[in-house]
Chimera marker file (.cmm) of the C-alpha trace (Angstrom):
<marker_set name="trace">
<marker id="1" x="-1.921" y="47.933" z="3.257" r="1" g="1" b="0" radius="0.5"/>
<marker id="2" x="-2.070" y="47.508" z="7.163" r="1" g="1" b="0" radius="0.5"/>
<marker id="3" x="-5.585" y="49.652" z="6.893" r="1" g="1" b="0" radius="0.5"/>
<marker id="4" x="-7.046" y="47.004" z="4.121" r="1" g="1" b="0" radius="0.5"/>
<marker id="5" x="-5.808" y="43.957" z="5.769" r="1" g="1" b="0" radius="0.5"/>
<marker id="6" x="-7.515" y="45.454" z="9.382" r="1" g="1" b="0" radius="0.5"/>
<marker id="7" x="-11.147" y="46.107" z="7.240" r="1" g="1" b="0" radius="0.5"/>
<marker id="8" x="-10.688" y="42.480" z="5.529" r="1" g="1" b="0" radius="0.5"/>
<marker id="9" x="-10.064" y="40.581" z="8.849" r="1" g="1" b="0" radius="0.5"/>
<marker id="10" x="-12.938" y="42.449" z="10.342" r="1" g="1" b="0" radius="0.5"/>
<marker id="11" x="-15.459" y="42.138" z="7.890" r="1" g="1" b="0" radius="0.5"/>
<marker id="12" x="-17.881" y="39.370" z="7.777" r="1" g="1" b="0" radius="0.5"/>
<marker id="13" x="-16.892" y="40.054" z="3.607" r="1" g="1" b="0" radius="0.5"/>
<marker id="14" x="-13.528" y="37.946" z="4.292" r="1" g="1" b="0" radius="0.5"/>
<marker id="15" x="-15.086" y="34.661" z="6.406" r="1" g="1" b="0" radius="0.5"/>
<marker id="16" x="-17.629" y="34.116" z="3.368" r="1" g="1" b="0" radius="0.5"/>
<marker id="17" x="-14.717" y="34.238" z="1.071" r="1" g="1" b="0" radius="0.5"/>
<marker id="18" x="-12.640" y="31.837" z="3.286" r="1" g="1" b="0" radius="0.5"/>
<marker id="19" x="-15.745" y="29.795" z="3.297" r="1" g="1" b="0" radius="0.5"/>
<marker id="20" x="-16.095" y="30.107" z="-0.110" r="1" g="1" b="0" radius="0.5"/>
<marker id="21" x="-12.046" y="29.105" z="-0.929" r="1" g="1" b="0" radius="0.5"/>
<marker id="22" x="-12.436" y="26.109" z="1.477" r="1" g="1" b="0" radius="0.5"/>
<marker id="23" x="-15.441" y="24.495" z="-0.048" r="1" g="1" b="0" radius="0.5"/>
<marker id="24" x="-14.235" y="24.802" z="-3.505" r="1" g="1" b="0" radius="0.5"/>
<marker id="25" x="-11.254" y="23.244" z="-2.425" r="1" g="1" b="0" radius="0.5"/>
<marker id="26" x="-12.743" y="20.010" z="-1.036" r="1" g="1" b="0" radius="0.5"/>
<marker id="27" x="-15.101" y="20.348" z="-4.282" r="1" g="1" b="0" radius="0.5"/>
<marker id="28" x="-11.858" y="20.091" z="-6.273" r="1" g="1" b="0" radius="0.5"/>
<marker id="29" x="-9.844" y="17.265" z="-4.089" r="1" g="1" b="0" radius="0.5"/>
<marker id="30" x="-13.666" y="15.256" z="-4.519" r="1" g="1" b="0" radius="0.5"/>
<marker id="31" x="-13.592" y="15.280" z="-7.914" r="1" g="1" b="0" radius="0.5"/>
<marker id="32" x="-9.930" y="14.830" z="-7.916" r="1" g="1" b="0" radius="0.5"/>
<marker id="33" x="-10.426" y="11.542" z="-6.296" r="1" g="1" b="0" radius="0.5"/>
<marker id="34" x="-13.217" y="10.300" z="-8.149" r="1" g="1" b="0" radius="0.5"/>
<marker id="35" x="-11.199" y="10.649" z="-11.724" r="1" g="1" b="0" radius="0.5"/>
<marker id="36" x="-8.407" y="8.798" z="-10.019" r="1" g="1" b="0" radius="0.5"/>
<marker id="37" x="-10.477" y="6.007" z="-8.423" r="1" g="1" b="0" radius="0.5"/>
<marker id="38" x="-12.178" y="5.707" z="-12.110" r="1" g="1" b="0" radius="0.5"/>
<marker id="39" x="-9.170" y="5.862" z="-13.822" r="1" g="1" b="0" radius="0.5"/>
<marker id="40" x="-7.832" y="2.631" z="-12.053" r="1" g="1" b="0" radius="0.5"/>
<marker id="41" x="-11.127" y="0.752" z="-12.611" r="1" g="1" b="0" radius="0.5"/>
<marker id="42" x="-11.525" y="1.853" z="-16.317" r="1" g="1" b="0" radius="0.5"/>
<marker id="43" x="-7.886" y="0.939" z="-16.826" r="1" g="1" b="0" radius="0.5"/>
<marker id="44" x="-8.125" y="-3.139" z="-15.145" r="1" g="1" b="0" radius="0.5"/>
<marker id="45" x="-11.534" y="-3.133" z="-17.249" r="1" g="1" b="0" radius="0.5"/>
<marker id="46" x="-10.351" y="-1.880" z="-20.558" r="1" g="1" b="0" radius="0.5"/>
<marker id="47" x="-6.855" y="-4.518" z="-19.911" r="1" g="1" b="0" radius="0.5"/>
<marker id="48" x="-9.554" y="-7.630" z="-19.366" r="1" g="1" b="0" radius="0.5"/>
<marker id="49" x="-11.443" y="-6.456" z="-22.910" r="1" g="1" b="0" radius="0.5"/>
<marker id="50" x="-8.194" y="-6.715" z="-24.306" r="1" g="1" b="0" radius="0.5"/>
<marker id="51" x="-6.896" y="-9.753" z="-23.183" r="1" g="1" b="0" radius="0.5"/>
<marker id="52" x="-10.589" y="-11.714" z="-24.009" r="1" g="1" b="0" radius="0.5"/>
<marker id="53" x="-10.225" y="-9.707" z="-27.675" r="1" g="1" b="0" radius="0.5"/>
<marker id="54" x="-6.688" y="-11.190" z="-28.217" r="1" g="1" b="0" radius="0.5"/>
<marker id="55" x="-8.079" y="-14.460" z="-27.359" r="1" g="1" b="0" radius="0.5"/>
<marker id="56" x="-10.665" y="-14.625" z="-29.680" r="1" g="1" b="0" radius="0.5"/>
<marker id="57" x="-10.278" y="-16.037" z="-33.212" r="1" g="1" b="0" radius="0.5"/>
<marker id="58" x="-11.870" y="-14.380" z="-36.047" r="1" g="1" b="0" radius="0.5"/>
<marker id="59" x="-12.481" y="-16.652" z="-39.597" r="1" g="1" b="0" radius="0.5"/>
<marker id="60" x="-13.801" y="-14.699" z="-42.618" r="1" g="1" b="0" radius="0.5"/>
<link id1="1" id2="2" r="1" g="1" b="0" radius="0.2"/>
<link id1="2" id2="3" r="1" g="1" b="0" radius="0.2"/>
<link id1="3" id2="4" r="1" g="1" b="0" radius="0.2"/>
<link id1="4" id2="5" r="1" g="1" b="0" radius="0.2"/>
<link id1="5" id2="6" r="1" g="1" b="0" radius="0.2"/>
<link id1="6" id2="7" r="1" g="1" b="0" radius="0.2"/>
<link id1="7" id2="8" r="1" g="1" b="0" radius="0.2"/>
<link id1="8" id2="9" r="1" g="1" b="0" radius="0.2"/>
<link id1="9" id2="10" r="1" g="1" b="0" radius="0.2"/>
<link id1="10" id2="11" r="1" g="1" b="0" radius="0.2"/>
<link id1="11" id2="12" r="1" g="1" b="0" radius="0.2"/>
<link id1="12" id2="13" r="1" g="1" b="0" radius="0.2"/>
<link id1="13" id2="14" r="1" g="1" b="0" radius="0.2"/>
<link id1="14" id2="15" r="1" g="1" b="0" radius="0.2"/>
<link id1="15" id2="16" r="1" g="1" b="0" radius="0.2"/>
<link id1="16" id2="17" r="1" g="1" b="0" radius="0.2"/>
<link id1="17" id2="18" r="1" g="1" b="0" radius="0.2"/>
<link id1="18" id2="19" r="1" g="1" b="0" radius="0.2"/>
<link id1="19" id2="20" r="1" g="1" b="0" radius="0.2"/>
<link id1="20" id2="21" r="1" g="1" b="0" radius="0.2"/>
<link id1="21" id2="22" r="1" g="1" b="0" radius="0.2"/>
<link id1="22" id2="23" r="1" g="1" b="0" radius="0.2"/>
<link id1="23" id2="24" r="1" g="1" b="0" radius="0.2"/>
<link id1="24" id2="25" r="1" g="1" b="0" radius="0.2"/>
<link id1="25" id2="26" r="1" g="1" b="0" radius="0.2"/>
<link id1="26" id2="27" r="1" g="1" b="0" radius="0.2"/>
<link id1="27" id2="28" r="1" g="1" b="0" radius="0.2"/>
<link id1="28" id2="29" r="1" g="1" b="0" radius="0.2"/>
<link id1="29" id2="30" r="1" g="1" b="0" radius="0.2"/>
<link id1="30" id2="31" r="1" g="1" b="0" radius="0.2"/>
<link id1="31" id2="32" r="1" g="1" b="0" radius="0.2"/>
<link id1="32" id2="33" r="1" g="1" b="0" radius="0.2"/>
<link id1="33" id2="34" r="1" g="1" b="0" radius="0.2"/>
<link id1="34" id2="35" r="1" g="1" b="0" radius="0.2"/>
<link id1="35" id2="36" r="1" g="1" b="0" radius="0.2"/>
<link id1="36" id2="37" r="1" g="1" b="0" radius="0.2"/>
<link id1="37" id2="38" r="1" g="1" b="0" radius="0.2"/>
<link id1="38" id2="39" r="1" g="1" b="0" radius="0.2"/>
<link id1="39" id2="40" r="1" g="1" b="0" radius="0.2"/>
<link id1="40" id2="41" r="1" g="1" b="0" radius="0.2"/>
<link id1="41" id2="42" r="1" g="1" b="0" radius="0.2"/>
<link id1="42" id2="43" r="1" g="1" b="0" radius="0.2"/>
<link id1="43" id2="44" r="1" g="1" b="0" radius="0.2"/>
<link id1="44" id2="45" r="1" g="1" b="0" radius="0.2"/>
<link id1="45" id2="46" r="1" g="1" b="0" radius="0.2"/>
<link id1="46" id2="47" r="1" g="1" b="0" radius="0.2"/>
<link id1="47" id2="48" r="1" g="1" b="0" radius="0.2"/>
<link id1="48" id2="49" r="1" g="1" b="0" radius="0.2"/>
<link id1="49" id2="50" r="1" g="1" b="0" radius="0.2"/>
<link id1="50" id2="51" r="1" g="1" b="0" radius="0.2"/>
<link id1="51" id2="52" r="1" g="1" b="0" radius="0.2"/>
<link id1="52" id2="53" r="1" g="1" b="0" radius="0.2"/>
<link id1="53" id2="54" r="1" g="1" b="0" radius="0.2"/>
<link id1="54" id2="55" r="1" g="1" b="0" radius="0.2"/>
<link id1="55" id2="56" r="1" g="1" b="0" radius="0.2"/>
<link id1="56" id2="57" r="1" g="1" b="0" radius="0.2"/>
<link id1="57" id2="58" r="1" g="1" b="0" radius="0.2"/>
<link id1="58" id2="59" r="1" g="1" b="0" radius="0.2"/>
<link id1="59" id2="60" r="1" g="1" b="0" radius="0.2"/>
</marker_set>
């Protein structure tokens, strides 16, 4: 185990990963906050369509 963690930290192999961990993480907390910033202004929009539909009066 000692031997394969040695050859990992060495290896150019192990930075690209780390590279590769990191900027899928800040891919995921990106998208993460977009769905949450859209999900508050879908939710005040879809509460004003409701409140103009409830005021509306429909005949037949």
């Amino acid at each position: 185990m000692n031997r394969f963690l040695t050859t990992f930290k060495t290896s150019e192999r192990g930075a690209v990963t780390v590279d590769w961990v990191v900027l899928c993480a800040a891919v995921v907390g990106l998208a993460i906050a977009v769905i949450y910033g859209m999900n508050s202004g879908t939710l005040a929009i879809a509460g004003n369509v409701d409140t103009y539909l409830e005021s509306q009066f429909f005949t037949e």
